[in-house]
C-alpha positions in Angstrom: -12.6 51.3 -16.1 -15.7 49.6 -18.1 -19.3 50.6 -16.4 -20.6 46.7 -14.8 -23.7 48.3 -14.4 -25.2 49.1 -10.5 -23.9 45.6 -8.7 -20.1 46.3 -9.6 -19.5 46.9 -6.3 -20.2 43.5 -5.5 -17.9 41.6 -8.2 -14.4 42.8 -6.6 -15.4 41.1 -3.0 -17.0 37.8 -5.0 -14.2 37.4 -7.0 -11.7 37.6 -3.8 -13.9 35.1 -2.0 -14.2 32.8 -4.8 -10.0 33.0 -5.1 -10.3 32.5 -1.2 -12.4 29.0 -1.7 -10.0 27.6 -4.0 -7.0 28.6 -2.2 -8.7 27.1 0.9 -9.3 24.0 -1.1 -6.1 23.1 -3.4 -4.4 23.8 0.7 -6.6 20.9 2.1 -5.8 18.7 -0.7 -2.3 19.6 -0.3 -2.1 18.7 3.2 -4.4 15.8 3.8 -3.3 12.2 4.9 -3.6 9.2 3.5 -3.6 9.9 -0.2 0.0 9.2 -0.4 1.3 8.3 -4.0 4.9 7.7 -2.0 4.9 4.2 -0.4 5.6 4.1 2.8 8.4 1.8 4.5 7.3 -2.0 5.4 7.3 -2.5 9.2 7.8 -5.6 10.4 4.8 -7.5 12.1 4.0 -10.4 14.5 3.3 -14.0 12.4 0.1 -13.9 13.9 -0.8 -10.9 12.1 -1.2 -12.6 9.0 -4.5 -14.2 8.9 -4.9 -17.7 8.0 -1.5 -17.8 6.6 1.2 -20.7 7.4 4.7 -20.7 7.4 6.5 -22.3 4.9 9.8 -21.4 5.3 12.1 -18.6 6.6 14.1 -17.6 3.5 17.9 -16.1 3.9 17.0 -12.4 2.3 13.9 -11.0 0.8 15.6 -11.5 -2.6 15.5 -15.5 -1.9 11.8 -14.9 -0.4 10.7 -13.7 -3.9 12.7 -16.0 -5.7 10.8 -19.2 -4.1 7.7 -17.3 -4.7 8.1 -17.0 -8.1 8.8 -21.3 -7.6 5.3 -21.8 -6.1 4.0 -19.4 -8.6 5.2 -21.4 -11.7 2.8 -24.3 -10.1 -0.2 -22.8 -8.8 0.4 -22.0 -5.1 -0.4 -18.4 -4.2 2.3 -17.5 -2.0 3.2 -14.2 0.3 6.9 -13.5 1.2 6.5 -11.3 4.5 8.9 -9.3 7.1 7.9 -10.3 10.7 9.5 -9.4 13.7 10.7 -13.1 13.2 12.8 -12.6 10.3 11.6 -12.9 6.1 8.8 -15.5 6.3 7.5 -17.5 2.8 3.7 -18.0 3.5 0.9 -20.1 2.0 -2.8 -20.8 2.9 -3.1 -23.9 5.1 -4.4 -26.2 2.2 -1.3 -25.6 0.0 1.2 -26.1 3.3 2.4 -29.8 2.2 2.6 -29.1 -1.5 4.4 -26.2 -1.2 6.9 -28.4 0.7 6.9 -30.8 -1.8 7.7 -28.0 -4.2 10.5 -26.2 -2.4 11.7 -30.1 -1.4 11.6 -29.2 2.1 10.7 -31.3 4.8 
């Protein structure tokens, strides 16, 4: 074994310690919460729990939600499709409410 002079009895127990930190700290980043790259599922919610939003309409499927999105979208209305306890809900800020309608010819 190479001579590491009169403190080489100190490098075998620093080196294990310094293995020990990283160990300690790739298993805390392994096993923290809330830095998730998986999505979690969508839970349903009360329509009060969506701010200032109004209801537009209650779409069939979440398929036809995003398709009248995608309507309001081609004319400038800024639209949300959520899943409420109610059902699929098409949402839109209050001031867009009546053109929206217009839009999606509902009355």
């Amino acid at each position: 074994m190479a001579d590491w002079g009169s403190y080489s009895f100190i490098y075998g127990p620093l080196m294990g310690a310094f293995l020990i930190g990283v160990l300690i700290l790739l298993l805390r980043w392994t096993f923290s919460r809330g830095h998730s790259l998986v999505e979690r599922k969508v839970r349903p919610s009360t329509p009060d729990n969506y701010g200032m939003l109004v209801e537009v309409t209650r779409p069939i499927s979440l398929i036809d939600g995003e398709m009248l999105k995608q309507q309001l979208n081609a004319v400038g209305i800024k639209a949300t499709v959520a899943l409420t306890v109610d059902g699929v809900q098409l949402m839109v800020w209050p001031k867009d409410l009546a053109k929206a309608k217009r839009t999606l010819a509902i009355s």
